[in-house]
C-alpha positions, -999 to 999 in steps of 0.1 A, spaced: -803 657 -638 -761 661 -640 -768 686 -611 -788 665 -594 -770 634 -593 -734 651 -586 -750 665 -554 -766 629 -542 -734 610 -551 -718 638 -529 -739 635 -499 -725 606 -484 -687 622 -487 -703 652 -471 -717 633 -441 -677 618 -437 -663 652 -438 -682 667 -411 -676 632 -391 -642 635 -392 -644 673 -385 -661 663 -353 -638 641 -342 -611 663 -349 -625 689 -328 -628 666 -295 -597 652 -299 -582 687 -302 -606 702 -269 -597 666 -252 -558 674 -259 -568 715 -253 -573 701 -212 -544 704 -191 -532 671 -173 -549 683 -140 -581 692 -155 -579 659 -170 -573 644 -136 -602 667 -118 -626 654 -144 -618 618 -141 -624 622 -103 -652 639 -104 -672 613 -132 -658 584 -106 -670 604 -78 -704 611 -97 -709 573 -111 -700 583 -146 -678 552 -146 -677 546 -187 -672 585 -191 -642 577 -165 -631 547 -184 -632 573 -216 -616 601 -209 -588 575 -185 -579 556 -217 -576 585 -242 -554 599 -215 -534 568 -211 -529 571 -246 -515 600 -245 -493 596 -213 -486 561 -204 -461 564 -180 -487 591 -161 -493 567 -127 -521 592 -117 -541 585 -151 -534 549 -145 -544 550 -111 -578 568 -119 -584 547 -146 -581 516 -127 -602 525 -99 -632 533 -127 -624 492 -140 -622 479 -105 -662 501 -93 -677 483 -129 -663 451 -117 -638 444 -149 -613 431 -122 -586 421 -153 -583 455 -159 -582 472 -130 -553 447 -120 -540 460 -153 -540 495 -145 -532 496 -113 -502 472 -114 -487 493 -139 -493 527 -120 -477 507 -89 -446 505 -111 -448 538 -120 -449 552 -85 -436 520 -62 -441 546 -32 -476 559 -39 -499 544 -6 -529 548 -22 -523 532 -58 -511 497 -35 -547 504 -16 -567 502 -42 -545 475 -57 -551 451 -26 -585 462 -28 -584 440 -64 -567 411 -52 -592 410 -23 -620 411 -50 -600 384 -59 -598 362 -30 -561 365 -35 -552 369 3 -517 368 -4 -514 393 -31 -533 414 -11 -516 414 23 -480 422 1 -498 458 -13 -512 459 22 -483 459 42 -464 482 16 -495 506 17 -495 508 59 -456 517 58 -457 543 37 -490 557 55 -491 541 88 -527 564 98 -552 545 73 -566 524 98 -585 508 73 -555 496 57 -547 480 86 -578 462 92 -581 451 58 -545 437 61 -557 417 94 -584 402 72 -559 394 47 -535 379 72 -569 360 87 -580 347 58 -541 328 53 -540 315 85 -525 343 102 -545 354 129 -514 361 153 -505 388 128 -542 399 122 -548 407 157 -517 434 156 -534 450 130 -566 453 143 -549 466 173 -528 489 152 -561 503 137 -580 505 169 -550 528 180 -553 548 148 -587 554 151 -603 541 179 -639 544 165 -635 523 132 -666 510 121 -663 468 134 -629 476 145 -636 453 179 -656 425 160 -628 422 134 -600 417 164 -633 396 185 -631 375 155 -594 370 154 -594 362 192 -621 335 183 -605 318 155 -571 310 180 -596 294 205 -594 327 226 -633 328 233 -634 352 264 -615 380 246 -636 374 214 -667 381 238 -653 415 252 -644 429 220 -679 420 209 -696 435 236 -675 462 229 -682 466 194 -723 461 201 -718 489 227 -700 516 204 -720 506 171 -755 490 184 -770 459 170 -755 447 140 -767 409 131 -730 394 124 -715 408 158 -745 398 177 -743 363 162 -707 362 167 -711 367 202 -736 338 207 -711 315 189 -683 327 214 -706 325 240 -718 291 230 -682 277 231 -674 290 265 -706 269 275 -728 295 286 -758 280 267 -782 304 283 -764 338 271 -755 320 237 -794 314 233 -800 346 239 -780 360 214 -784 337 189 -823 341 195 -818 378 186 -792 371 159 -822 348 144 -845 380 144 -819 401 131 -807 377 104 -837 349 99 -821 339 64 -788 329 74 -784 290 80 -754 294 105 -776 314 134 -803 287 134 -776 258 135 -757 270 162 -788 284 182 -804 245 178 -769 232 190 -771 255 225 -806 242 227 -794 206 227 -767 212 247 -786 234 275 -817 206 273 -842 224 251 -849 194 229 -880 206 212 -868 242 208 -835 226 189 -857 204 162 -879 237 155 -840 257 150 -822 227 133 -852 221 107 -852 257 97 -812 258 93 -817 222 69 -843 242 49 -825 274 46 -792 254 33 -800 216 28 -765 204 15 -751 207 52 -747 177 77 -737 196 105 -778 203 113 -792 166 103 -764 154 132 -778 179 161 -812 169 152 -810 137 156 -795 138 189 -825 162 197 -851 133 182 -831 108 202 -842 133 234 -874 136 223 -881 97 217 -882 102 183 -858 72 172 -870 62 136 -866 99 126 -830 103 143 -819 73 122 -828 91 92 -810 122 101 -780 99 110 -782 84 78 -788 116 60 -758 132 80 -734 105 65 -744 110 30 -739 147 29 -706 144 52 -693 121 28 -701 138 -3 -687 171 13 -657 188 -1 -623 198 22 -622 236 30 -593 258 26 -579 289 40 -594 298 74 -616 265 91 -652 265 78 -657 235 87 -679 224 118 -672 194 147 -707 187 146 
């Protein structure tokens, strides 16, 4: 029974041996790994998807070596793909400060802040990012979008430029600078770089709406109709093609046409006045007086309860 009892009450202290044994065994293979197989196999679980492995193997060697900017970096990209945005700020601040001339750590660091919405932050790694390595065209179309989204579309447009001349076949290189064009009021050179963009790339539902709303400010109801109608097939969820196409049909006559576009953009996003306002001019059209005073009416409410935009204009003139 002495026997018996001496082993049972040993057990447990067994089990706590051979834990600790274990862990002293990965520690010692983890620490057996040479700095570059370290870095190999942190790229290839971010590569693979193995993000927690990433996040693993990235702290214990951060751990180890924190003034590595390479571990840092690798580990911050793994945060940044499992959306822990804190972190990845974290990581990839520090590895900035490690190596202040490294393009791609201040890539993926903008590539947090613009997560972020923090347009500013973003455009400052950006700009740092594009002198140090002046080919990453999509550094310098993602520093236009940072530079459009504060209000600086004069400076966007040179970067998309600058990309286009880097590599003239960027994916929505043209709708980017289209876009810049149209935010300055510059309508007819939004339109060529959108046709230019559909002509490289084929459809895509944001250029081909895009173009409508140039088109539609330039007054050429017919084309924007057009486009917009296709936008609406491409795209049948979004609020913003059925407004604007029910706003070229008021505007080019099509009265009945614009209630059957205007009702579908209030039921797809009911909280905006900018559709209740069109309508009713169409019901006005139409003879249909009772119901354009209730979309009047309903326009005022919602205007009056609607909050002030920031950043680039979101807001509509009706």
């Amino acid at each position: 029974m002495t026997g018996w009892a001496t082993k049972a009450a040993g057990a447990p202290y067994f089990l706590t041996i051979l834990i600790v044994v274990s862990i002293v065994v990965c520690c010692l293979t983890a620490s057996a790994q040479t700095p570059a197989e370290i870095r190999e196999q942190l790229l290839q679980d971010i590569d693979s998807g193995r993000l927690q492995d990433a996040i693993t193997i990235g702290q214990q060697a951060v751990s180890r070596s924190p003034r590595d900017s390479e571990f840092r970096h690798y580990l911050g990209v793994a945060y940044l793909k499992t959306g822990d945005l804190k972190q990845a700020q974290d990581q990839l601040g520090r590895a900035r400060d490690l190596s202040p001339k490294d393009s791609a750590i201040r890539f993926d660091l903008a590539l947090v802040f613009l997560s972020q919405e923090n347009y500013s932050g973003a455009a400052d790694e950006l700009e740092a990012s594009t002198k140090l390595n002046p080919s990453n065209a999509l550094a310098h179309v993602l520093l236009g979008r940072a530079y459009l989204n504060s209000n600086r579309s004069e400076q966007a447009i040179d970067e998309f430029k600058t990309a286009l001349k880097v590599e003239p076949g960027i994916r929505l290189g043209h709708y980017h600078l289209g876009f810049a064009y149209s935010s300055l009021g510059r309508d007819d050179e939004a339109i060529a770089e959108y046709k230019e963009e559909l002509r490289r790339s084929g459809e895509s539902p944001v250029v081909v709406y895009e173009l409508g709303r140039s088109l539609l400010e330039r007054g050429q109801y017919d084309a924007a109709i057009a486009s917009l109608q296709r936008a609406s097939q491409l795209d049948a969820p979004n609020p913003d093609v059925w407004y604007n196409l029910g706003k070229a049909q008021v505007l080019a006559g099509q009265f009945a046409a614009a209630e059957i576009s205007l009702r579908k953009a209030i039921q797809l996003k009911p909280t905006d006045p900018s559709p209740h306002y069109q309508l009713a001019r169409a019901l006005e059209k139409l003879g249909k007086n009772d119901d354009a005073h209730i979309e009047r009416e309903r326009f005022a409410e919602l205007k009056k309860s609607q909050r002030p935009t920031a950043g680039m204009a979101t807001g509509r003139d009706q």
